[in-house]
Structures are given as C-alpha cells and as structure tokens.
N, C-alpha and C positions, 0 to 999 in steps of 0.2 A: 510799174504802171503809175502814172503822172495824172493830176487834177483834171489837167487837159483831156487825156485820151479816154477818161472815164466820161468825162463830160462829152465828148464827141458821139461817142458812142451808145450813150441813152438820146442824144438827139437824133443819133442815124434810126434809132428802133421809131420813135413817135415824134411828132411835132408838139413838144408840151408846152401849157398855157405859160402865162410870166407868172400865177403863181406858182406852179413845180417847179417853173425853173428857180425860181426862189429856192424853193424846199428844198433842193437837190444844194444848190449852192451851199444852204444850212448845212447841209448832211459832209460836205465835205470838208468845208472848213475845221465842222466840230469834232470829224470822226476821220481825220485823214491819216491818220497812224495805223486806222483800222485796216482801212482800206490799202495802203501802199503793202501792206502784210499779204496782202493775197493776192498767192502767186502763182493755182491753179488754172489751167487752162485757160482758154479765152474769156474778153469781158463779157461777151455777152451769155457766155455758160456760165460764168460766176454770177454774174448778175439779171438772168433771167426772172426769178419769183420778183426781185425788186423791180423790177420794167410792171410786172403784172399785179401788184399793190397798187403802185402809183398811179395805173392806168383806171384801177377800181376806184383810188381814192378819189380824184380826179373827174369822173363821170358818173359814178356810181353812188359813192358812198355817202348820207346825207349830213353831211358835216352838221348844219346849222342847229344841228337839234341839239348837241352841246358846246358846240362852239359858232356862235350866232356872230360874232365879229370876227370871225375867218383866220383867228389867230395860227400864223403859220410854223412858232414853235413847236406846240406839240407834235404836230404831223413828222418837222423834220425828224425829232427822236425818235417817233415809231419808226421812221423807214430804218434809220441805224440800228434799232433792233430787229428788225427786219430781215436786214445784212448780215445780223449773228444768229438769225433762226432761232428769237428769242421769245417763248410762249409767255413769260411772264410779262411783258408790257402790253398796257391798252392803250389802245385810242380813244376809245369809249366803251362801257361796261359789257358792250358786245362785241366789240373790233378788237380780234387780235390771232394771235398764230394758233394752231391749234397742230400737233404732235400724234398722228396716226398712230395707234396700239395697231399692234401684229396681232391677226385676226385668229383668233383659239378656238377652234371646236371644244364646245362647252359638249364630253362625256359622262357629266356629273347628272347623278338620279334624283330628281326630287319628287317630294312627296301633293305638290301643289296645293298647298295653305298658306295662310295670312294668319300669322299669331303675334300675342301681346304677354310679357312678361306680367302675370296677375299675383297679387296677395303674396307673394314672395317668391323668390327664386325659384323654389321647386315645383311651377307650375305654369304653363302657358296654358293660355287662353284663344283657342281657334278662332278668330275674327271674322274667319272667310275661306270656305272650302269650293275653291273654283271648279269649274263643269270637267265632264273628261280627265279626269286626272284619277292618280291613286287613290289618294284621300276619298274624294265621292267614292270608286267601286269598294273601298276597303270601309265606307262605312259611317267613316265620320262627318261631326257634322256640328256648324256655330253654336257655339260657348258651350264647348265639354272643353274639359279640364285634363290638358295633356301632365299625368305626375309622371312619367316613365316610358322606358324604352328596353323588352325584350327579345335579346338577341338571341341568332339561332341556335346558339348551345344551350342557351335556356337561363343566362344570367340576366340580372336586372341591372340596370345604370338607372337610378333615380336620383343621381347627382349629375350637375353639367352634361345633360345629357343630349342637350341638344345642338350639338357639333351630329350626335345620329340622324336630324331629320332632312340631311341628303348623305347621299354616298352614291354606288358605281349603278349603275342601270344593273336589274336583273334580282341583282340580291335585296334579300326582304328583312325585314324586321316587325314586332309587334308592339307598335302603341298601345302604351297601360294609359287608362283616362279614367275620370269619374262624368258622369253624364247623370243632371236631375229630371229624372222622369219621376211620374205616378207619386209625386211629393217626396221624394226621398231621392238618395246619390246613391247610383248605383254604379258599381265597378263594372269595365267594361276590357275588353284585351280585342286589341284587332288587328290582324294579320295583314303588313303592305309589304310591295315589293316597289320599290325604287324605279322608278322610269322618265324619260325626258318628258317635257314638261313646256308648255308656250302658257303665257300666261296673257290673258288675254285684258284688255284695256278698258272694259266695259262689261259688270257682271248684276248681279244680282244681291242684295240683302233679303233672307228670310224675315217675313214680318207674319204679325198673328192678326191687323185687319186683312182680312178677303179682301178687300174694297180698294188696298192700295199697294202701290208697286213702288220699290228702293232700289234706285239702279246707281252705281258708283262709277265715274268714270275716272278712270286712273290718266288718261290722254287722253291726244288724237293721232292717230296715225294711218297710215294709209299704204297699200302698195307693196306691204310687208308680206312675206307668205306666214298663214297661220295667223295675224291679225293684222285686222283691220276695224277700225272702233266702230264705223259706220254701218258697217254690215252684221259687228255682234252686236251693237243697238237695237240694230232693224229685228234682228232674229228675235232679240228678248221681249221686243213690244207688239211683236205679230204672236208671239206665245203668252202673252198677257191682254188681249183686248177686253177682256171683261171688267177691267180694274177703271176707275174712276179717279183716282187719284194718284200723281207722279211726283217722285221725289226723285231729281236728279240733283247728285253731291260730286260738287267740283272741288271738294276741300282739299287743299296739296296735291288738285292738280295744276304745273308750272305750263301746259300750252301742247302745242307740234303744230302740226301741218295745218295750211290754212284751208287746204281744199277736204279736209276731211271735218274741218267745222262747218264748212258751208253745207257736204254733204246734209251732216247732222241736224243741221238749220231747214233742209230739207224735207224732213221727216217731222215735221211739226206747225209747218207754215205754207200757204196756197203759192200759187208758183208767182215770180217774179216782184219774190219781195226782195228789198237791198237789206242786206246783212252786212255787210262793211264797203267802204272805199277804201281804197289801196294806193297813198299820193307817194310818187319818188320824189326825189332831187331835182328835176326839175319843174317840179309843179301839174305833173300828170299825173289823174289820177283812171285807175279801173275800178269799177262798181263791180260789185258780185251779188249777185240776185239766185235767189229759190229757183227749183226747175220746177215743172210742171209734172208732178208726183204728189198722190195721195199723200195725205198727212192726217197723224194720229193726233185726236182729241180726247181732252180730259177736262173734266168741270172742275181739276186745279192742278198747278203744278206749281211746286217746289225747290227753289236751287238755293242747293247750302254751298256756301264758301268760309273764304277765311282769308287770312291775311301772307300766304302761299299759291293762294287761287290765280295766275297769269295767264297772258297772252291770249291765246285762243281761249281759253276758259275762257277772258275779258270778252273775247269775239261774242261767243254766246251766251250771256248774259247781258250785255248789250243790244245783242239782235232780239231777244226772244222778250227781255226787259222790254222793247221798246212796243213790238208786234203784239202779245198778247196782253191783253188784258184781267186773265185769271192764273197774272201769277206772282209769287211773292218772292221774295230775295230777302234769305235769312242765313245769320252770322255775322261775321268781322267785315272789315273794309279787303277788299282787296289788294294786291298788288300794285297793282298801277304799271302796266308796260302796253306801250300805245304805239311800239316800234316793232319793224320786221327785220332778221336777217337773211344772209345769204350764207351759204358757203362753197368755196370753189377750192380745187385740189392746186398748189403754186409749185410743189417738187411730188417728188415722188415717198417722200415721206411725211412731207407736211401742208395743211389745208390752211386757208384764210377766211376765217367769218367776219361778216361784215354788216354795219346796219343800213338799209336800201331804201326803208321807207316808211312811211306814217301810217297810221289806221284809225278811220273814223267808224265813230257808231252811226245806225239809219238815221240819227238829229242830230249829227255833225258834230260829235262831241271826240276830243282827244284827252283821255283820261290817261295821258303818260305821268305817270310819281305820282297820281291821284287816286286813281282805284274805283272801283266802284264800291259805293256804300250801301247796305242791305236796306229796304223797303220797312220792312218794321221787327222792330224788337221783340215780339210777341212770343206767349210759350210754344210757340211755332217748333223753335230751335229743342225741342225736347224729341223731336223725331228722330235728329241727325244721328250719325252714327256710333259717336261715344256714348250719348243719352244712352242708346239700345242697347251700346254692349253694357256698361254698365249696370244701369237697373237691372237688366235682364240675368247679368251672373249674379250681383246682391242679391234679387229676388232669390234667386234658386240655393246661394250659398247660406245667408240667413245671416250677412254681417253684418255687426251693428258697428258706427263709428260714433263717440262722445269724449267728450269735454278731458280736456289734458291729456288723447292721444294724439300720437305722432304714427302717421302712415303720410309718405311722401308718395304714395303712389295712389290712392286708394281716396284719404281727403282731401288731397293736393287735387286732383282729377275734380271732386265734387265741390270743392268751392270755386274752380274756375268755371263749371256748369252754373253754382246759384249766382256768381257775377254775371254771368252772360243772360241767365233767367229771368231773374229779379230784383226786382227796381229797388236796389240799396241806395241808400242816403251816399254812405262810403263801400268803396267794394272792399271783401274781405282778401285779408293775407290769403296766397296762393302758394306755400310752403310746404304743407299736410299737417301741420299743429293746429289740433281743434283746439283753437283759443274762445277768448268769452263773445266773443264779437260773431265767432261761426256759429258759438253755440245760441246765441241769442237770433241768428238767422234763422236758422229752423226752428226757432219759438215762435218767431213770428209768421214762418210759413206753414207751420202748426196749426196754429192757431187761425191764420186767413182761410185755411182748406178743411177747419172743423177735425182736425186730428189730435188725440188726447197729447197735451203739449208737454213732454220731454225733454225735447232741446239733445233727444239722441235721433241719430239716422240709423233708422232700421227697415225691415221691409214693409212695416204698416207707411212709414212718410215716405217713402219711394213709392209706392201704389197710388 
C-alpha cells in the first residue's frame, strides 16, 4: 500500500478540513514504515478506528483547552498511536485509547465493610458497615476492632488474616473483634457467611448528635442496577427528616455521571435553578436547571472535601456553594477539573475517550487546575470523617501518644488533623515522630481549651 492510496482512501471516507489533511500528511510522512507494513485486508478495515478519532478530533474534541494555538504535531502522533492501538499515549490527560477488560463474573463473597489498618497490623478498624449486607445481619458495627478470623473447623488465623474477609458465596466464617461498650472492651465472636455484595455510592456515618445526619458519597452514578446515588440519597434523607443538620463528604470523591449530580442538585434546590453550563467546541452551550421537585431543608449543611474531590463533585459544590446560603465548604482545595469526557466504542476491543467540553458554575466561573477553595478554616473540620473515626477509637481504646514516640499511623494521622485544625505559626512534621514542636502543639491546645497541660494526647485532650 502507497502514501497515495492511503491518502485516497481517507478522502473517499470524509471530506477532511486542511487542518487533517495536514495531520494525516504528518502521520505519513513520520510513520510510513509503519504504515506500508500493513498488509491486512482492506484500508478501509485497517484503518477504520483511525477514520473515527480523526473524525472526533476534528468536530468534537476541544482541542483549545490545552492546545490554544492548534499546534498540529501533537495530534499527528496521537493518530500514529492510534494506528498501533497504543493505550499509552495522550493527547490530553483525558484523550486517549482505552483497552476493554474481558468482562468476569465477580462469584467472590464479601463481607460488605470499609476497614482501616489500626494500631498495628493485627487489627482493622470497621470504618463503615454498609446496609443489606453480611456484616449488618452478622452484627457488626463502626469502630469494633476486627483481631481475628475463625474458621469452620474451629482454628484461629489472627495473623494476615484478612485475605479471610472475602471468599466463595455460601461459606461462612466467624469474626473475632473487641467492641467498647459499658466502659470496657468486650470480646465479641460473630458468625457471617460470605455473600455477593453491591456496594452502594451514597451511605450513611453513625453519629452520637440526634440532631445531625453524615452521608458519604463515594460517586455519582446512574442507570446501574442495584445503584444508583440519586435514589440511595433520596432514600437516606426521606429516612432522616428530623435531623437539622447535613454533612455531605465528597472527600476522594473523583466525579461520574453529570445527570446524576443534577439529579442530586435536585433534592435540595426549588425547581429551575442552573447548576452548570455545558460549552463544547464550538462555543454551544446547554444549561441544566433543577426540575420541579420537593427539596430537603436543613438550617445547615456541610461539604468536606479535599484535594481528590473532582468533576462532578466540582458540579456540586459549585451549584449548592453558589444557591444556598447556609452552607459551608470545609477542607483542602480541590481538584480542579472543569472538563467533560466522552467515550465511544472504535474496534471491538478498544474504546476512545475523549474531552468534549467545558463546565461552568451558576457565576460562570471555570475552576479547571484551580479547584475550589473551602469557605472557612474553622473547627468545622473536626466532624469529617477521620476526626470521627479517630477520636472515637482513642476515646474507646485509652491511647496515649507523647513526646519521642514514633507511630506512623496513629501521630502521623494526628498532626495532619492539628495542621488542618489549628492555627500554627508553622505546621508540624506529618511523619508520626512526636517531636518538640507536636509536643508543644497540644501545650498549647491544652492550654487554650483549659486542659491540665501535658503536652500528651490522651483521652481527656481528644474530649
């Protein structure tokens, strides 16, 4: 096959602008070894996915957003990788191939928990015992203290034990835990059997005010059987309406689906308010507005994030930031991704994503590499989730951290809390070496909160 007949033959498929024709010229001159190599079938079955990139890039794809002076190299070498069905090059941090996995029925049992390696290896720490699952009817429940796993002959594994906490549907095992009730740690043995498992996008935190509700959303998604964020939202705040105060934690959540934030935007905003524009490539844009559905009120709400917090997360903090008035935005800066993809199927084994378009907040702001910044500093952030689980196993376990220990898990966690808490001159090493400088931190927060001053963490300066 000749320069020429290749060239003939992407003009017979489309009438491309002079800049493809450009890029194509790029692609042969640089890549014509590649190309005279292939000797399969016709061009237009060899070269079909490249017809339908080029077509995307071309009409679709919004170049300008990192290449603002239309520079036509890069493109040509995507498309050459292209041609090799090469998942490792981009075009931009979102354009590029994508390599379909062979779809696996998942017959592995889980137990449906959220656990944190705690205090040392031989102990996880229950995070989150999702609804409908094992775990709830077997019993357990946030921050008991998984030391063990007995199997059905009746041995213990309280070493690396938890490769146990899935296995085959059906067969059961018995978590050994300690659980502090009535002031004391009480061993506990609980009998689960392994079963499939959906885990759902949008759940619940146990909290000790009545007055307030902790909802974590892990995404957005939509359309899925078995979840969908918008609808286990909906369920969780129609089963809380006595609650006055909301805490929605978008912390490491990276975005999904845009119609399931709008949904979400829904449930908290009168109808026909704008929650984002939607501009493509060519300077069109679609407004998305609230539908005309009741909406839940709270005399505050809450959204923690963090510096993982994207995309649709962005969506709504933006919309809700902009619309209510009683609410605050506490934690780290955001992400910052102010762009939409696409993705389309190009062979039968391989997809092309692609970036399509911009997205503004309701004051026209595009916070792409910018992020959105939290509202205020304040000990607000002792609510969020680490705060809770933390205090809450200290509280119960009775550990004290002081001056010239090393716990990388335990004061490493707690001095990235007092940086984020309190207003240091310098923030402290985030290591886990209680050095002089942590220790003279809780002197001083000792001391401001009227606590006999120490300069140890124990459970009186966590209360």
């Amino acid at each position: 096959m000749t320069n020429e007949s290749l060239q003939q033959e992407l003009k017979k498929q489309k009438q491309l602008s002079k800049t493809i024709t450009i890029l194509i010229f790029c692609l042969l001159t640089s890549f014509v070894g590649f190309l005279l190599g292939l000797k399969i079938g016709t061009p237009n079955q060899n070269y079909a996915h490249v017809l339908k990139v080029l077509n995307i890039l071309e009409e679709e794809w919004y170049s300008e957003i990192y290449y603002p002076n239309q520079e036509d190299a890069p493109v040509a070498q995507f498309i050459s990788s292209v041609a090799n069905l090469d998942t490792q090059k981009q075009l931009d941090p979102y354009t590029y191939l994508i390599k379909r996995q062979p779809s696996v029925v998942d017959t592995s049992g889980k137990l449906g928990i959220k656990i944190q390696n705690c205090f040392n290896a031989n102990f996880q720490l229950v995070k989150t015992v999702y609804p409908n699952t094992p775990a709830e009817k077997a019993g357990l429940k946030p921050y008991d203290l998984i030391y063990g796993v007995e199997l059905e002959d009746g041995s213990l594994i309280d070493n690396n034990y938890t490769s146990y906490l899935s296995g085959t549907i059906g067969e059961s095992i018995t978590l050994c835990v300690y659980r502090f009730q009535q002031n004391e740690w009480t061993e506990l043995k609980l009998p689960i059997t392994y079963d499939k498992v959906t885990y759902p996008t949008a759940y619940c935190y146990t909290q000790t005010d009545d007055n307030l509700l902790y909802v974590k959303l892990d995404g957005f998604v939509s359309d899925i059987i078995g979840s969908n964020t918008v609808d286990e939202l909906d369920a969780i705040l129609k089963e809380n309406t006595d609650k006055d105060y909301l805490i929605i934690d978008l912390i490491n959540n990276g975005g999904g689906a845009l119609d399931s934030v709008v949904a979400i935007c829904d449930l908290f905003l009168p109808s026909k308010q704008l929650v984002a524009t939607i501009e493509t490539k060519n300077k069109d844009q679609t407004k998305y507005q609230t539908k005309d559905k009741d909406a839940y009120t709270y005399d505050h709400i809450f959204l923690l994030m963090n510096e993982n917090t994207a995309s649709a997360s962005e969506i709504l903090i933006g919309c809700l930031g902009y619309h209510l008035p009683n609410l605050t935005i506490i934690g780290t800066n955001t992400y910052g991704k102010g762009i939409a993809q696409r993705t389309i199927n190009i062979t039968s084994d391989y997809d092309f994503q692609y970036t399509f378009a911009k997205w503004f907040t309701p004051d026209n702001q595009w916070i792409h590499t910018k992020g959105f910044a939290p509202s205020t500093t304040l000990d607000a952030i002792s609510k969020s989730e680490d705060y809770l689980l933390y205090t809450s196993t200290w509280l119960d376990a009775g550990i004290t951290l002081q001056f010239d220990q090393v716990d990388t898990k335990n004061i490493k966690a707690m001095q990235i809390l007092m940086n984020q808490v309190l207003d240091l001159e310098t923030n402290l090493r985030e290591d886990g070496y209680f050095d002089n400088a942590t220790q003279q931190a809780v002197l001083d927060f000792q001391k401001e909160h009227q606590i006999e001053e120490t300069g140890v963490i124990n459970n009186q300066t966590l209360l």
